[in-house]
Phi, psi and omega in degrees: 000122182291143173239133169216167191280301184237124182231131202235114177251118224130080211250037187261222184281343154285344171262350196268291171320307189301321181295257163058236165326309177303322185287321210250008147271358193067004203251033177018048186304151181224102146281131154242169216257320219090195186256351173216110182296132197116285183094192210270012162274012179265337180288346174285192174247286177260131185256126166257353193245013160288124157334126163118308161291066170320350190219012185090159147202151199312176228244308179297315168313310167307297177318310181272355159267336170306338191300299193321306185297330178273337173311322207278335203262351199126328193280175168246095180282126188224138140321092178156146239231150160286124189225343158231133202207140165218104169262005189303312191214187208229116026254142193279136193256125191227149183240143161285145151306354161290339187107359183262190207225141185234166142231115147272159192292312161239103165277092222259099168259153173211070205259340146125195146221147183257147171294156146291157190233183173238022172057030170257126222293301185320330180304283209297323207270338164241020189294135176069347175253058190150310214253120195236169134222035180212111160280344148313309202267308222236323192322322194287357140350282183268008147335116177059355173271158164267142208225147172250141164223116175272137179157163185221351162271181184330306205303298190293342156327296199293335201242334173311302194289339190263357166265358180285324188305297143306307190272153175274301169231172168195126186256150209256148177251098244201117174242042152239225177222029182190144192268173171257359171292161184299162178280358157277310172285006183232347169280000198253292169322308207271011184246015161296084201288337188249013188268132145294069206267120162264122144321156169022047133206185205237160183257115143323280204218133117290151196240131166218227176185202181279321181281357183133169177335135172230330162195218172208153144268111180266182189204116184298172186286293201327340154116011160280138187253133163228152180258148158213166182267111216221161153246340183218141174234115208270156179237138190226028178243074199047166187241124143281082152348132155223088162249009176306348171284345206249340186334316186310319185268312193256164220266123183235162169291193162298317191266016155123323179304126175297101197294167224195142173268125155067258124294336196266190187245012195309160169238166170316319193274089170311101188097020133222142188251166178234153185204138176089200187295279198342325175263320166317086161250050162240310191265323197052066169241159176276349160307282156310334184270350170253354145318309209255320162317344171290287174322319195275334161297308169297290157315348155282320169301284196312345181285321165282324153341282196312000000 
């Protein structure tokens, strides 16, 4: 049985950040990165909104010097998925798919949330060449191109109007004959002069070529196939949270996000904490999420302090 001070799961900008803070606390942290080293800022290409890249800089790059810096700091950055958690007492107990066993003082969980997709093989074949689920991270992309976003609740409002913004047009793909957004948010879409909503459909196909997304196919609920023309196609039907290993102990919302005491990153569970999208369902940034990894490293120090 492994003994460690700080143990961090979770290898995007919030665990990455947290190892960080944590090395430079002396408090030895040991991560591991998960089933996507990085996190879900990897599926993209070029990040334009981190603070510091004036020209931007790839998505894979950012990551991997956070890594380096934290390696370079102390920390023990390990490859390999969390698979069991008893989190009932201190020092709380986590199992690896290698077979090790840790007991750690503290836990930083940061495992992150995946967009939903809608599981068609074309999605995947253009997941960073076209195919987004953060219009925030990828709109300024599609300046003056036209775009589709699927999804028909407050999420899919928020990311319609705000590529409206951007975008020459933009269409919301919608498969009922009513939207489930608040009446603020479906009044903000219909005073949106370039949103375009399509009623009763579903995505067929994504269409593309080799440089990327070219358009989508729908299929009305009457069983009509259409082509429409697109460069970018956003997806807006919600995020999964992953927090299901740890659900038993700490305390989640309805959809699943690991609720945070207050401001801090405490959880219902003393001596463990949440950093990143897994507690976020608003912002998702990679910004925030290495914001709240900062934090969830500082509340650890001081927890052991204490």
């Amino acid at each position: 049985m492994e003994k460690v001070q700080c143990l961090i799961i979770g290898g995007g900008p919030a665990g990455y950040t947290a190892a960080i803070y944590a090395s430079r606390a002396a408090i030895a942290p040991v991560l591991y990165e998960g089933l996507e080293p990085g996190g879900q800022l990897t599926t993209t290409t070029v990040v334009e909104n981190y603070p510091g890249f004036a020209g931007g800089v790839e998505a894979t790059a950012l990551m991997n010097d956070m890594r380096e810096q934290a390696v370079r700091l102390g920390a023990d950055v390990r490859r390999g998925v969390a698979v069991k958690a008893d989190l009932g007492s201190r020092p709380f107990h986590i199992g690896i798919d290698d077979g090790t066993e840790i007991e750690a003082e503290t836990l930083i969980i940061a495992t992150g949330a995946t967009a939903r997709y809608l599981g068609l093989p074309s999605e995947l074949k253009f997941r960073g060449m076209g195919v987004s689920a953060c219009a925030t991270c990828d709109g300024f992309f599609y300046r003056k191109k036209d775009v589709a976003v699927v999804g028909g609740g407050d999420t899919a409002c928020e990311e319609a109007t705000y590529l409206a913004g951007l975008c020459r047009k933009v269409y919301m793909i919608v498969r009922r004959d009513v939207f489930r957004a608040s009446v603020a948010m479906q009044e903000k879409v219909k005073s949106t002069p370039n949103i375009e909503v399509l009623w009763n459909c579903n995505t067929r196909e994504v269409l593309g070529d080799a440089n990327g997304v070219t358009g989508a196919r729908l299929e009305r609920k009457d069983g009509t196939v259409f082509d429409i023309a697109i460069d970018g196609f956003f997806l807006a039907i919600g995020h999964n949270p992953q927090s299901a290993l740890f659900a038993p102990w700490v305390k989640t919302d309805a959809e699943g996000y690991i609720v945070t005491d207050g401001r801090t990153s405490a959880t219902n569970v003393e001596g463990v904490f949440a950093a990143g999208d897994v507690q976020d369902p608003r912002y998702r940034q990679a910004i925030t999420a290495a914001a709240s990894g900062c934090r969830a490293a500082l509340d650890a120090e001081k927890f052991l302090k204490q």
